[in-house]
VOBA-1610 file (N, C-alpha, C; in pm, whole numbers, padded with zeros to 5 digits, always signed):
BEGIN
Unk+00083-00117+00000Unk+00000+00000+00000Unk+00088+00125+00000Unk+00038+00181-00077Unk+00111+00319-00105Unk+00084+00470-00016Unk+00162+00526+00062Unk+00104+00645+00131Unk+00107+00779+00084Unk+00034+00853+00079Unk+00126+00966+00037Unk+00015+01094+00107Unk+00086+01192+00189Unk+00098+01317+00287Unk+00059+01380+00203Unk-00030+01447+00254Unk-00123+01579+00169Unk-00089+01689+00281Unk-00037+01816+00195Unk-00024+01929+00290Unk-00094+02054+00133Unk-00191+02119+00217Unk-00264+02205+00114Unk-00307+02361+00204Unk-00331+02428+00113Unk-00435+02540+00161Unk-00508+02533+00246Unk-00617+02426+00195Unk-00727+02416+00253Unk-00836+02257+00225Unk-00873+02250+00263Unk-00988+02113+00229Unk-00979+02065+00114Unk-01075+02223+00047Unk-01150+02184-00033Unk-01055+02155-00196Unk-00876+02218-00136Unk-00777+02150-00239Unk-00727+02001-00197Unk-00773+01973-00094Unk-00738+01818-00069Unk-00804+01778-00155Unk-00943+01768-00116Unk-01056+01692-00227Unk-01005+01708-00395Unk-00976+01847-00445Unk-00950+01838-00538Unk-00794+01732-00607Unk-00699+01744-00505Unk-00563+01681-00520Unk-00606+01499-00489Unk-00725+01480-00397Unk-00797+01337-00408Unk-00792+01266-00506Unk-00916+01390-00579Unk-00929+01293-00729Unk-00873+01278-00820Unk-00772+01413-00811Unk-00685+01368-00970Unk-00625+01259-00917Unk-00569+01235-00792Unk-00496+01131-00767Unk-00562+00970-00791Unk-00660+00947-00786Unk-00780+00848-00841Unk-00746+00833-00904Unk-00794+00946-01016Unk-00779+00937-01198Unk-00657+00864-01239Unk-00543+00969-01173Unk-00419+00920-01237Unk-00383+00741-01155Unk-00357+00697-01056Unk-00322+00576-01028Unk-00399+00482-01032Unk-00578+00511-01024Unk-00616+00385-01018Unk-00587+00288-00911Unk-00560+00295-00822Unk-00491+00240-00722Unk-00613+00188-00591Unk-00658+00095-00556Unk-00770+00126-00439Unk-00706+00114-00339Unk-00530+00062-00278Unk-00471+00039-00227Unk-00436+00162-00154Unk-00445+00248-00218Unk-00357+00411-00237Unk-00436+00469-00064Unk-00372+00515+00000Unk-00390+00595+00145Unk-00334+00712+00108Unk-00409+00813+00128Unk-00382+00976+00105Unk-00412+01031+00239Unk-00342+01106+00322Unk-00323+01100+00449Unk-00322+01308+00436Unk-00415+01346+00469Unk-00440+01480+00505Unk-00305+01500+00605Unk-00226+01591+00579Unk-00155+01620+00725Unk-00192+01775+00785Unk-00193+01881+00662Unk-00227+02077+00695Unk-00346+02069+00568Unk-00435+02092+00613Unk-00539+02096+00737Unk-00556+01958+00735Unk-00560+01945+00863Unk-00588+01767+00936Unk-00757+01766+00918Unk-00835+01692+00898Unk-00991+01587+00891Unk-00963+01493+00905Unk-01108+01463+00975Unk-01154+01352+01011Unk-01223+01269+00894Unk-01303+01144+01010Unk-01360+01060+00873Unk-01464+01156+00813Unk-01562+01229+00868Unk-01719+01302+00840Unk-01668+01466+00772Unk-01534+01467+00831Unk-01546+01640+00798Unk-01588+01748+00865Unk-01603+01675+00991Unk-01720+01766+01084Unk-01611+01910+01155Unk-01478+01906+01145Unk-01369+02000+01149Unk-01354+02090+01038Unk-01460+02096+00958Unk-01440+02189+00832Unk-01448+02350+00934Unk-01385+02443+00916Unk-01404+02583+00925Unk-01347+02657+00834Unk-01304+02791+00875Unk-01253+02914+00781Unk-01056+02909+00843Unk-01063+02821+00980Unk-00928+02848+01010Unk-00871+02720+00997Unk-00929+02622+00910Unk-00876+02487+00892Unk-00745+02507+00829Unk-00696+02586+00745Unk-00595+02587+00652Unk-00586+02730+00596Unk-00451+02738+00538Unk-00458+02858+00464Unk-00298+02855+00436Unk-00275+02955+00343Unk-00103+02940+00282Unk-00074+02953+00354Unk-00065+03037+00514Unk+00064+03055+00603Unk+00095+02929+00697Unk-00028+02827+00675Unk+00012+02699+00722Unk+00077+02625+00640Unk+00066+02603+00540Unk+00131+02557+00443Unk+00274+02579+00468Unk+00327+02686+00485Unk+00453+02748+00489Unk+00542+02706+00610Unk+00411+02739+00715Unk+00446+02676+00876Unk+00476+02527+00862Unk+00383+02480+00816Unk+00395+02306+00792Unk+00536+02267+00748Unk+00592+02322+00594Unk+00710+02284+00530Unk+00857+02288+00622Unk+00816+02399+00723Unk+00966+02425+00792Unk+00951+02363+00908Unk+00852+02276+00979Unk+00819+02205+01064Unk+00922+02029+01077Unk+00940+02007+01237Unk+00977+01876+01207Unk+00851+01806+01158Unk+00741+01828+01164Unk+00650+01687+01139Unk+00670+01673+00972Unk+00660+01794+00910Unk+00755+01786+00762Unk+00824+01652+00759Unk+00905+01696+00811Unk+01047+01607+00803Unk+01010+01502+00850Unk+00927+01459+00936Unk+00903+01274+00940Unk+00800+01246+00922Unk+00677+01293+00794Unk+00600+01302+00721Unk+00676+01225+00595Unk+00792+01356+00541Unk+00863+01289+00435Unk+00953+01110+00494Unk+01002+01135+00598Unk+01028+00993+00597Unk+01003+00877+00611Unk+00868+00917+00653Unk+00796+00777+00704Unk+00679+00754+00600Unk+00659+00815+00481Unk+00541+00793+00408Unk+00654+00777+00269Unk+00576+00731+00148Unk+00601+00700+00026Unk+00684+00837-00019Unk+00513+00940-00015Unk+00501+01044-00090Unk+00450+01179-00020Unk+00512+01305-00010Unk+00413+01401+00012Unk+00399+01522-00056Unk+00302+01556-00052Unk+00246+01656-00194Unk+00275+01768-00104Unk+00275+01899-00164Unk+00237+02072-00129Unk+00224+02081-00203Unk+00049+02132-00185Unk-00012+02192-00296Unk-00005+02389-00241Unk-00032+02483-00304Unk-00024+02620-00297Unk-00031+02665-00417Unk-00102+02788-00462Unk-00157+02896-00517Unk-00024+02961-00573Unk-00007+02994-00716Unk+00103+03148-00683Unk+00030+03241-00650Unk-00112+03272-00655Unk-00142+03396-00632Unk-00140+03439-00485Unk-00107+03373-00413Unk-00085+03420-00286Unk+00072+03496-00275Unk+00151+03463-00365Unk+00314+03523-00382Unk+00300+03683-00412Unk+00150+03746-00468Unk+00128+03826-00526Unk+00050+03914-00439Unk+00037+03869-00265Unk-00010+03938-00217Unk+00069+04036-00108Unk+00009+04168-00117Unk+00086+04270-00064Unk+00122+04267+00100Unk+00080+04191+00177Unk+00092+04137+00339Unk+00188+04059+00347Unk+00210+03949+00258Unk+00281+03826+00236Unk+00446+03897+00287Unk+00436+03822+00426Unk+00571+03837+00480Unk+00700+03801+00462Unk+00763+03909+00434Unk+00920+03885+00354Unk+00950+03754+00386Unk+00971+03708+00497Unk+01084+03546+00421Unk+00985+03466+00325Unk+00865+03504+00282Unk+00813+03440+00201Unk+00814+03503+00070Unk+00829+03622+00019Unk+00822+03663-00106Unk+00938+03612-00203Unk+00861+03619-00321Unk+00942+03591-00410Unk+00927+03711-00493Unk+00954+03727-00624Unk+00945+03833-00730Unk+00874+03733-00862Unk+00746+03757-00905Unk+00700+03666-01011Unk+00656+03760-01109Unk+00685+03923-01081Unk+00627+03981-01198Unk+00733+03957-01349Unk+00668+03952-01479Unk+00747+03941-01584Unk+00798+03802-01586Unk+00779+03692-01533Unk+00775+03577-01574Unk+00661+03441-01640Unk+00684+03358-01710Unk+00646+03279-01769Unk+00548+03226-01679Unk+00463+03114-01685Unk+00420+03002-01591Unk+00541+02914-01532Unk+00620+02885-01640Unk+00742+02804-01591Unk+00823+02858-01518Unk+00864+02912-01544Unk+00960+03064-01418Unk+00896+03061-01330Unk+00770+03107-01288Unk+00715+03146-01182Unk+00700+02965-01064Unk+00667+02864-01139Unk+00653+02736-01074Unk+00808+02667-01077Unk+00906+02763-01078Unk+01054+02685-01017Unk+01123+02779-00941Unk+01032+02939-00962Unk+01088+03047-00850Unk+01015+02983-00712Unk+00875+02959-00729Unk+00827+02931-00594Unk+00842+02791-00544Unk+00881+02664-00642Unk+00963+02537-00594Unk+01070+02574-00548Unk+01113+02667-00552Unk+01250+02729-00487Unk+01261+02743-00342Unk+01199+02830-00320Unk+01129+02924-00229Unk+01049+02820-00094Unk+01012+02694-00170Unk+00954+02594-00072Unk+01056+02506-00047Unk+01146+02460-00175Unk+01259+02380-00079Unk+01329+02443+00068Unk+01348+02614-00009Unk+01443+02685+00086Unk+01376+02644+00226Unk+01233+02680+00247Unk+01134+02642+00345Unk+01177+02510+00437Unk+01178+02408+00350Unk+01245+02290+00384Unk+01324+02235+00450Unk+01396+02338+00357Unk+01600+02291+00397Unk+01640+02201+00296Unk+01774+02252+00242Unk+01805+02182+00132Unk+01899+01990+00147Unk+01912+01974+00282Unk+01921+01854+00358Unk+01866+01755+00332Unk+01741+01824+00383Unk+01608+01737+00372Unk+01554+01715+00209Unk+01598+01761+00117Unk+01553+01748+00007Unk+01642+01668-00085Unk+01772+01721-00084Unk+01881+01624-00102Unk+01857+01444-00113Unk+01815+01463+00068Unk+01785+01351+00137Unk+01669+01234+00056Unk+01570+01328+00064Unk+01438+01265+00047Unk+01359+01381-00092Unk+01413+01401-00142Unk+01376+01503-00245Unk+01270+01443-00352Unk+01341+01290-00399Unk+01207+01168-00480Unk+01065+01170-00410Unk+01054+01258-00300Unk+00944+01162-00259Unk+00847+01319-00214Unk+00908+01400-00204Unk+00841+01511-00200Unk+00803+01571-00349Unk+00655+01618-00363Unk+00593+01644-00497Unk+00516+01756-00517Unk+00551+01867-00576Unk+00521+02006-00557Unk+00402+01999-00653Unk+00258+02050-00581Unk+00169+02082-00661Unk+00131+02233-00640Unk+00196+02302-00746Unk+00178+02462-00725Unk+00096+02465-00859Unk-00008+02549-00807Unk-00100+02600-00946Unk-00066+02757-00962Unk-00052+02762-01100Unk-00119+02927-01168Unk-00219+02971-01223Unk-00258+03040-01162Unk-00271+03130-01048Unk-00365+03000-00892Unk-00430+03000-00961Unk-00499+02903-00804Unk-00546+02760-00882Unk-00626+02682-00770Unk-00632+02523-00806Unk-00742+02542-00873Unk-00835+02685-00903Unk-00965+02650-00948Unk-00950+02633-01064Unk-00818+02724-01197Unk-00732+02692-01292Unk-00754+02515-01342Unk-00706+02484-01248Unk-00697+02333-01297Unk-00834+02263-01307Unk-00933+02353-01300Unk-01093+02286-01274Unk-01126+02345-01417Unk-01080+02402-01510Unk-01152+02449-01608Unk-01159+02356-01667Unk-01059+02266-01744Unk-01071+02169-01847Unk-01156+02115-01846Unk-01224+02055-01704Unk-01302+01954-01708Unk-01469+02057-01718Unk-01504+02160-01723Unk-01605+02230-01763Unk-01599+02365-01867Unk-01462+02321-01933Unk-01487+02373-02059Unk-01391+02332-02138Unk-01366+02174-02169Unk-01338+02096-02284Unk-01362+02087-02396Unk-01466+02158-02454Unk-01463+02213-02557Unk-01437+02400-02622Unk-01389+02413-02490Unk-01376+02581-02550Unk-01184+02583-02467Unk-01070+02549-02535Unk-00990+02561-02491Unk-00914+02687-02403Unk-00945+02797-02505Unk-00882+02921-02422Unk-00930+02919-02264Unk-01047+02922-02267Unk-01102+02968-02139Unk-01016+02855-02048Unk-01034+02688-02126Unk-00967+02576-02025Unk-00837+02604-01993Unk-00721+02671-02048Unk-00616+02706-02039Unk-00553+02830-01971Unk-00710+02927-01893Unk-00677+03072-01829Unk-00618+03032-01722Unk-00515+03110-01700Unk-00442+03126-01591Unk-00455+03252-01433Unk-00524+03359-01532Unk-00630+03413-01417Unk-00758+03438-01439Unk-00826+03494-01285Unk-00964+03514-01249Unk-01022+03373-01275Unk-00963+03237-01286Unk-00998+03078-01252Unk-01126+03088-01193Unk-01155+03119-01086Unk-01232+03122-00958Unk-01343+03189-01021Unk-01398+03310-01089Unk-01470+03344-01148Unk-01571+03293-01261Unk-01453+03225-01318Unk-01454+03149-01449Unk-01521+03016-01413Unk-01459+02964-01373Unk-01515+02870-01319Unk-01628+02867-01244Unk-01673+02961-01163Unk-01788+02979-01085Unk-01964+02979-01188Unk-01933+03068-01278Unk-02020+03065-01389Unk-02056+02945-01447Unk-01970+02845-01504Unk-01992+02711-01545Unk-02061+02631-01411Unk-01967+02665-01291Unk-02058+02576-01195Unk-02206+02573-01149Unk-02222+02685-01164Unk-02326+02740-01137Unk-02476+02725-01259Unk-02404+02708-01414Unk-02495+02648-01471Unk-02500+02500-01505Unk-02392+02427-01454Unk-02401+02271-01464Unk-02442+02240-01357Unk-02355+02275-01219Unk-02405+02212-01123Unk-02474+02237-01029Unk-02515+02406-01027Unk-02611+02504-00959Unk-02570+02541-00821Unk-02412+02514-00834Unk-02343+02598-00672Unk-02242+02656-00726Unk-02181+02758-00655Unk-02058+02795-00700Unk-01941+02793-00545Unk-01809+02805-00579Unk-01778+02857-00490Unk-01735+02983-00432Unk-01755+02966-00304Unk-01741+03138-00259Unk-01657+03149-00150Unk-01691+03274-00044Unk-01599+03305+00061Unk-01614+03198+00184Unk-01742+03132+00165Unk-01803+03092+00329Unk-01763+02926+00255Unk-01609+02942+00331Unk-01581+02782+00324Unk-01660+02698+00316Unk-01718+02697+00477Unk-01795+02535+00593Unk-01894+02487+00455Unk-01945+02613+00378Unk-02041+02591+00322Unk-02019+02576+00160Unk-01923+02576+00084Unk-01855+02532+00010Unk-01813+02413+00019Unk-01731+02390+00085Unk-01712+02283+00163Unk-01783+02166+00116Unk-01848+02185+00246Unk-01992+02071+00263Unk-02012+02015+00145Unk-02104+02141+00030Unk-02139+02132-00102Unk-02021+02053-00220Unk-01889+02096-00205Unk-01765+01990-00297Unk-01812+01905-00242Unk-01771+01865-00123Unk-01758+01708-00047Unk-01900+01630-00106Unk-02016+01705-00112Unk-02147+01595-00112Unk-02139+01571-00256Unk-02086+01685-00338Unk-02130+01693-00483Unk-02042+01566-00557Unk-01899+01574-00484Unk-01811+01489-00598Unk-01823+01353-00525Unk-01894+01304-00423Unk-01947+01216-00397Unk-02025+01143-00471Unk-02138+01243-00529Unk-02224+01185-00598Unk-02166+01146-00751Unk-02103+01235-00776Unk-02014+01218-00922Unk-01940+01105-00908Unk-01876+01059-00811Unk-01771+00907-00772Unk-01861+00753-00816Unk-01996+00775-00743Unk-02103+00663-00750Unk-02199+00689-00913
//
């Protein structure tokens, strides 16, 4: 059986980092182990302070990091660049992403998270740690699958969240918004039903 450490934003990018993980292995063996933000079996710990990038950040420079990576297969960090782009975002975390590519910008901030790390620990165990950074956010990676036939839009790199909200809202008649618990809830029941 295969393990692999989920450290995210928030929930509702676990769920999303869930299923691609489905898709891609096929695996029923496969254990995906929430570590930032921690849930239970029901979810009943969903809030607004479950997660967020500065845990993410907290998490990476943490020992549980470090025997997360050694005691499991695999562990993911997932994170946003658009949070690199925000004006609060406390210096040991900034990077500089204006005037770069998508590719530039996702090996400035793989950078930036090893540094987080420690380059020891990566050296060390570097195979087994797996950077899932989206541009601009994870909702980006939700277009394809609700607008596969209109590529540009599947391929935007900003205002995702917008974009996406509109399609959701006429396929699946929710969108998401500010009020997590209740977002939330609504992913969790919805891609449930989509699984069965």
């Amino acid at each position: 059986m295969s393990t692999i450490g989920l450290i995210s934003e928030g929930i509702t990018d676990q769920i999303v980092i869930e299923h691609i993980l489905d898709g891609l292995l096929d695996d029923e063996d496969l254990s995906v182990e929430p570590l930032q933000p921690t849930r239970d079996e029901t979810d009943e710990n969903l809030a607004i302070t479950a997660g967020n990038w500065v845990k993410v950040f907290e998490y990476c420079e943490s020992t549980q990091f470090q025997q997360a990576v050694e005691n499991m297969d695999f562990v993911i960090i997932q994170i946003d660049a658009d949070i690199f782009k925000k004006e609060n975002l406390n210096k040991k975390y900034k990077v500089v992403l204006q005037n770069l590519s998508s590719e530039e910008q996702l090996e400035v901030i793989k950078n930036k998270l090893i540094e987080l790390i420690g380059h020891e620990l990566v050296e060390n165990h570097g195979n087994k740690i797996i950077f899932a950074i989206s541009i601009d956010s994870i909702e980006c990676w939700l277009l394809p699958i609700y607008y596969s036939n209109k590529p540009q839009i599947a391929s935007k790199e900003v205002n995702c969240l917008e974009t996406l909200n509109k399609e959701l809202f006429k396929v699946e008649n929710f969108t998401i918004d500010k009020k997590i618990r209740d977002t939330t809830e609504r992913f969790v029941n919805h891609t449930e039903k989509r699984k069965s």
